[in-house]
N, C-alpha and C positions, 0 to 999 in steps of 0.2 A: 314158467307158465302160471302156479299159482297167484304169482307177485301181478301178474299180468291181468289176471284175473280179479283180483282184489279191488286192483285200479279201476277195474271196467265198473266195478260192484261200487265204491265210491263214490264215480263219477255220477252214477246212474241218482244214487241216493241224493247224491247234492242237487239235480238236474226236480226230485223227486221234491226234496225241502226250497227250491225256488218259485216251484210251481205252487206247493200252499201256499205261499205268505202269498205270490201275488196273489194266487184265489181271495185271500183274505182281503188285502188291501183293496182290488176291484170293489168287492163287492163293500166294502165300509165309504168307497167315493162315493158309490150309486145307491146304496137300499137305507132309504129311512124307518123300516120297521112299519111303514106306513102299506096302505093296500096300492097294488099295481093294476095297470088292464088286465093282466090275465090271472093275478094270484092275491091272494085276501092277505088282510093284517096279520092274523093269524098264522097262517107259511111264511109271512116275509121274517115277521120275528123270530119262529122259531129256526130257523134256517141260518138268520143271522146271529144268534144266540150259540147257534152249534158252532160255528167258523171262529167266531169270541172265545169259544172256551178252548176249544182243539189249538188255535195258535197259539195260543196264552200257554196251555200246558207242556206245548211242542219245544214253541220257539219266541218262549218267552222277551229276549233281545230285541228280536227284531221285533214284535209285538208292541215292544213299548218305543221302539224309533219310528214304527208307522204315524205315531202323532204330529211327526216332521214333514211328515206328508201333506197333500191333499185331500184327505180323506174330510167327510161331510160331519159337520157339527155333532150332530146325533150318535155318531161311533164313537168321535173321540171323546167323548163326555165318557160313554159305554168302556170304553179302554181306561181312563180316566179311575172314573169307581173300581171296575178289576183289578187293577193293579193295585190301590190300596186296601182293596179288603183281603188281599192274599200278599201282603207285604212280609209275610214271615217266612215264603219259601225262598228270598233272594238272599246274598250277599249284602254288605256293608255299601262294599263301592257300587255294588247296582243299585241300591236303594237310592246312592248319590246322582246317580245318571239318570233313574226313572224320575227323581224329585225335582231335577233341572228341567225335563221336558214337558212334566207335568206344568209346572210351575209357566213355562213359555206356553205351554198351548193354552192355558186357563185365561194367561191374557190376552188371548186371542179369540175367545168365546163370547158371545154375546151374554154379558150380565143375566139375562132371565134363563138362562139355558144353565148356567154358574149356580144360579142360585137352584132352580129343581136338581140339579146334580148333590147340592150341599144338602136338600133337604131327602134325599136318596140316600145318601149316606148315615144321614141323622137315623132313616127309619130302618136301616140295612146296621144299626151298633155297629157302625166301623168308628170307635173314638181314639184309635192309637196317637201316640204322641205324634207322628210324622204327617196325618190326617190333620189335627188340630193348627197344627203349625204352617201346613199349605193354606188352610182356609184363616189362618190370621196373614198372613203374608199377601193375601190377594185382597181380601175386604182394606188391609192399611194402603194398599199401591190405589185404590178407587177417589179418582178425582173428584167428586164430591157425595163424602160422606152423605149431605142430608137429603141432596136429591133421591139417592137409592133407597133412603129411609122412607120417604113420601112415594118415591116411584115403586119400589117392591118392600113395600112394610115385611110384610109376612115372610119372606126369604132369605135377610139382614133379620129378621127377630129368632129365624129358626137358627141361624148360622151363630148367630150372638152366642145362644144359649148353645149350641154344640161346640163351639173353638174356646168357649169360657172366655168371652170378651167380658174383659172388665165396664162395661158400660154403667151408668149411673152413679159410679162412686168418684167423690173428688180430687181432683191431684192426676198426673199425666199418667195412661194408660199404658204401660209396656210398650212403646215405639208404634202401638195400635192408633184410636181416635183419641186425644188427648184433652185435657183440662174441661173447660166450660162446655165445649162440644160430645165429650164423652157421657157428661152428667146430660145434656137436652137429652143428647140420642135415647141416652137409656130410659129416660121420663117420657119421652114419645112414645118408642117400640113395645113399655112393661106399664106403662102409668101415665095416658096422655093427660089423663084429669086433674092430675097431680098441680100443672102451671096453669095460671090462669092466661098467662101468655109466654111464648118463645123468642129467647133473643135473635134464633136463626130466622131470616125471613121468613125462608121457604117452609120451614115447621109453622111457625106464625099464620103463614097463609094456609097452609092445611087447617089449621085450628079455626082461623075465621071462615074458611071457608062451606061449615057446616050451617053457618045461617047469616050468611054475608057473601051475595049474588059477584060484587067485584072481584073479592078474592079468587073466584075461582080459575079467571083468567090470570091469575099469576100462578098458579100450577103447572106441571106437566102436563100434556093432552091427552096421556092416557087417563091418570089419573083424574083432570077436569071434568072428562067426557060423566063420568060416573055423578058426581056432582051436579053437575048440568041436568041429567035426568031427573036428580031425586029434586030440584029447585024446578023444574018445568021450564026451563029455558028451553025456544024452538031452536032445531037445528039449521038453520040460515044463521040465525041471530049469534049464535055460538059457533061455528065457523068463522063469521067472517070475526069475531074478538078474539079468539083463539090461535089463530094463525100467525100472529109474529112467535107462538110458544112451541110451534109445532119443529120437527127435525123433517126432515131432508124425506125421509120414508114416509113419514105420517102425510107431510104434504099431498106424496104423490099418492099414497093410498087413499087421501080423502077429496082430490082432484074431482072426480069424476062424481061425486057425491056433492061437492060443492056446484059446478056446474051444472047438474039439474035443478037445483035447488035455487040456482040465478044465486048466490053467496058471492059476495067481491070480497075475494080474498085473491093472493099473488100466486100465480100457475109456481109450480114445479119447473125448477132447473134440469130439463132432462136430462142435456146435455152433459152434466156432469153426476147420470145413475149407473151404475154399473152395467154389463151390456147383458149378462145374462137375465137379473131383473128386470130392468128396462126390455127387454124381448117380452117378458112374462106380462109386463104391463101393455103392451101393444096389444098381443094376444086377445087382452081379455077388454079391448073396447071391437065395436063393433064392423064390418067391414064398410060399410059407409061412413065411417070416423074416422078409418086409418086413410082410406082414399081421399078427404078432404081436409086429412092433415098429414098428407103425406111427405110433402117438403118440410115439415118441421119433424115428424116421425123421423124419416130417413137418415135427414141431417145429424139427428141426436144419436142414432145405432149405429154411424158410423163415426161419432166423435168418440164414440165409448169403445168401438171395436178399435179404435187406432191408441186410445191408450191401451189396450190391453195389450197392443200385439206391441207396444214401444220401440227399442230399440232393431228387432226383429222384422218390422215393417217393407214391406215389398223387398224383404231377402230368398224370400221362399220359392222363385223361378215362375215353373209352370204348375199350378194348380190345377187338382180337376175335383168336384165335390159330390158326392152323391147322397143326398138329404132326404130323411124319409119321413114323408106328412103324410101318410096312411092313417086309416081309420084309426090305430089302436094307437096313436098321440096321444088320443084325447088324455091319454093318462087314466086317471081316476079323481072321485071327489078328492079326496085329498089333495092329490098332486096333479089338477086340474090342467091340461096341457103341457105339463113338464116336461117329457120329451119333445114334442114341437116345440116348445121355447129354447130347447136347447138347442135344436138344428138349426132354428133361425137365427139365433146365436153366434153360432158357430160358423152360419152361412157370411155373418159380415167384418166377422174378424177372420177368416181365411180371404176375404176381400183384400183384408186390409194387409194380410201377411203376405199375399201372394205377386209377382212379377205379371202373370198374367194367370185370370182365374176364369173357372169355367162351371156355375152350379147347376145342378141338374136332381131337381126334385122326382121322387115317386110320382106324385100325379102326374108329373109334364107340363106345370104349371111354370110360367115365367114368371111370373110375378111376387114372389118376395114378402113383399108387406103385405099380400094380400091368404097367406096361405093361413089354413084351414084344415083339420084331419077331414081326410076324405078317402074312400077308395081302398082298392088290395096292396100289396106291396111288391112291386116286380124287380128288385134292386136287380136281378142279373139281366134283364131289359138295358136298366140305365149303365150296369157297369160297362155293358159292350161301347155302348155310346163315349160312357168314361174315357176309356183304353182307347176308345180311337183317334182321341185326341192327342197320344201321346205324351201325358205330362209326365212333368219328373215327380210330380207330388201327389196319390191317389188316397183322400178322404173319404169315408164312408161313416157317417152319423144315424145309428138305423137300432131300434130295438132287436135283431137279426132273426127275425122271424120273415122272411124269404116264403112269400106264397104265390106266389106267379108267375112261374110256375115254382113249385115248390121246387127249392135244393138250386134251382141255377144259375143262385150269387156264389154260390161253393164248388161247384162244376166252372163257371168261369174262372175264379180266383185259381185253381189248382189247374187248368191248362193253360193260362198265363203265365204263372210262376215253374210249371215243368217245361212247358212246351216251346213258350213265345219271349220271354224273358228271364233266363236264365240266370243271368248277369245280374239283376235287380237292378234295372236300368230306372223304373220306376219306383219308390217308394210308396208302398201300403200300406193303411193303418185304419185299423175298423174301431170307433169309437161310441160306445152304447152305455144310452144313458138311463137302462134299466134290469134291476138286478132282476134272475131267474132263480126263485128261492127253490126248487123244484133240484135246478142242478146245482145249486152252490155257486153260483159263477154268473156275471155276463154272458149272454148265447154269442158264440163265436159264429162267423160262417163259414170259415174254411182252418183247418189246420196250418195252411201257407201262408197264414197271414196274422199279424198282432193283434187282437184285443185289448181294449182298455175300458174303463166304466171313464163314464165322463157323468157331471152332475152339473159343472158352470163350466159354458163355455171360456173363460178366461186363463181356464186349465191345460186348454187344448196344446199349447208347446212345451209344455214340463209332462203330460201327458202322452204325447207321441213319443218321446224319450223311455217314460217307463215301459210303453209296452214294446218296445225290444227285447227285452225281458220275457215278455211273454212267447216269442218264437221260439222255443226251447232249446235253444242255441246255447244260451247262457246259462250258470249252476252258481250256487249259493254263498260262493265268493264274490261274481261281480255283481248281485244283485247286492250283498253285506257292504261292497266299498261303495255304493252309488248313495244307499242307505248313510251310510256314515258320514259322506260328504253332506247330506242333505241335514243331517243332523249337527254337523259343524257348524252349517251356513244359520242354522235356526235357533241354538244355544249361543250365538255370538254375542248377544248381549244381555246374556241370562250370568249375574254371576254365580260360584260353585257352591254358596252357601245356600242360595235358593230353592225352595220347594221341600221343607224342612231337612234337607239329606245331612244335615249334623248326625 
């Protein structure tokens, strides 16, 4: 009886340690520390600050395999730093495993997110040898030294001086930036006045370009635009010279700016944007724009919803969708319709994954490209609707804030799953694409049913996987082997010397 008993007390505790991490994980996919519709900067950070420290101290392992995950830029930077400012409470071999994963996710950051991280640490005296040696191993893997030098001066000068790159002195630099490029760098980043000219281009054109108008169009565009201002070049005139320098992003961010401006410059390749951005950028042109460029709009969201969903593509049977374009989309300044962008999202790649699909918005609007926050939220209105169609596949994209009537998305969901489908004939999964810093958690609607944070819709099938996890079915073994496969798949081509774990 006691032995029996013990099991049950085990079981419970593992069931107990599955449920944090995923608390944690959810909420590092979905909360940027940023303000929400219903909760300030202020609660989101600290909320997420608390869930940071508590798993770290918990469950340290798994903590540092979440960066295998999904989880949104903004965490894993935040995981990132913790882990090495507290590098002395691990083991040898952990330090080796943490150093791998760090080392894979860093180069999977977007450089300017790298560098505030580098320069957080700079100001947090984290200078341990194992700190210094990640940030030499990641600035030597960067495909071009002098771009980053011109493109984030100040975050390569900070990183220089914290990893002790040997920059400026002659002769090859520890496996770092080496010979003649080592000495420009360092004369640029510590002493540009130093040369009267650089043998690297792109240095060269930075230099001329402080009183010499052509140079500046051989710059970066971030970097030009700045330039551009202080020469009094108009913004037509600098667009349309700019634009062979521009990336993929900058284009499309400066699209719609060139185009009132009458600027002849070359649209943006939609078709080849990601689908959850590319949603974010629909979004934010106007409803008379989207309706007269809809055949090129639509065309493009569903070229981008069919790669994401790839090889997965129309395997998914019967879909049915329940998407929620209520008032409180709008998001907030910050995060300026981010949940509608995600449903819309999420609406044309479940298109694209699905046999046959069935969306069914909050408003009861049919129209797709044309949606808009508007209105209350009546998901258990629209589930009934759902469920009568019988699919085998039952989506719900919704903040779960259920107000119309209040509570019966969660009364439906739980006499479905007790009453009418027993068997789990249909698969349900509530997917929410905003954290509640209030409860620690994505707002669930029903206990019957999975939660997950979603943040990009391109998530959406690695993410209906994890929240199975979340039915409290599963305890802290299958969630460790699902974790550790994912950690296999993501250290593949990381080798073991990487991330200083000497």
């Amino acid at each position: 009886m006691e032995s029996h008993a013990k099991r049950i007390e085990g079981r419970h505790a593992e069931l107990i340690a599955a449920e944090d991490v995923l608390l944690f994980v959810h909420a590092a996919i979905t909360s940027t520390g940023q303000r929400e519709f219903r909760s300030g900067e202020a609660e989101q950070r600290m909320s997420l600050d608390f869930l940071h420290e508590y798993v770290r101290v918990n469950y340290r392992p798994l903590y540092a395999a979440s960066l295998a995950l999904d989880i949104n830029d903004h965490n894993a930077a935040l995981i990132v730093r913790r882990l090495l400012e507290t590098a002395g409470e691990v083991t040898a071999e952990e330090r080796r495993t943490e150093g791998r994963l760090i080392a894979a996710r860093l180069a999977r950051l977007p450089a300017p997110r790298v560098y505030r991280l580098f320069r957080a640490l700079r100001t947090a005296k984290v200078n341990n040898r194992r700190t210094r040696a990640i940030m030499r191993d990641w600035l030597a893997a960067r495909p071009d030294p002098a771009l980053d030098a011109v493109k984030y001066r100040s975050g390569l000068k900070c990183a220089a001086r914290h990893a002790h790159l040997p920059l400026g002195h002659r002769g090859e630099a520890d496996g770092d930036v080496g010979g003649e490029l080592a000495t420009e760098l360092g004369d640029f980043l510590f002493a540009p006045r130093r040369r009267k000219r650089f043998a690297t281009p792109l240095l060269d054109a930075w230099r001329r370009a402080h009183y010499e108008q052509g140079a500046v169009y051989e710059l970066p565009f971030t970097v030009a635009e700045g330039f551009a201002a202080a020469h009094g070049i108009g913004r037509r005139a600098f667009l349309e010279n700019i634009a062979p320098r521009m990336t993929r992003l900058e284009r499309l961010r400066a699209q719609e700016s060139a185009r009132t401006l009458g600027a002849d410059t070359a649209a943006a390749d939609l078709t080849r944007m990601p689908l959850t951005r590319l949603a974010s950028y629909v979004l934010g042109l106007s409803l008379d724009d989207r309706a007269a460029r809809r055949a090129e709009l639509t065309a493009a969201l569903r070229a981008a919803a069919r790669r994401a969903a790839g090889a997965q593509a129309g395997t998914w049977g019967r879909v049915a969708a329940v998407l929620d374009d209520s008032f409180s989309t709008t998001g907030s300044r910050q995060k300026r319709r981010r949940p509608l962008a995600v449903a819309l999202a999420c609406h044309f790649l479940l298109e694209a994954l699905a046999g046959a699909y069935v969306p069914l918005w909050t408003s009861g609007r049919q129209d797709a490209l044309l949606a808009h926050p508007y209105g209350p939220t009546p998901l258990g209105m629209r589930l009934l609707d759902a469920l009568e169609c019988a699919p085998e596949r039952l989506v719900i994209v919704s903040d779960g804030w259920d107000n119309a009537p209040p509570g019966m998305a969660g009364e439906v969901l739980r006499a479905w799953r007790t009453r009418i489908d027993r068997e789990g004939r249909t698969s349900v999964v509530h997917l929410n694409p905003v954290y509640d810093a209030e409860d620690f958690a994505v707002r669930r609607l029903s206990a019957s049913v999975p939660t997950a944070g979603v943040r990009m819709a391109e998530d959406l099938p690695a993410l209906a996987q994890l929240a199975r996890f979340a039915e409290g079915r599963t305890g802290l073994a299958e969630l460790r082997a699902h974790l550790d496969d994912r950690v296999r798949r993501f250290l593949e081509d990381v080798p073991d010397g990487a991330g200083g774990a000497a």
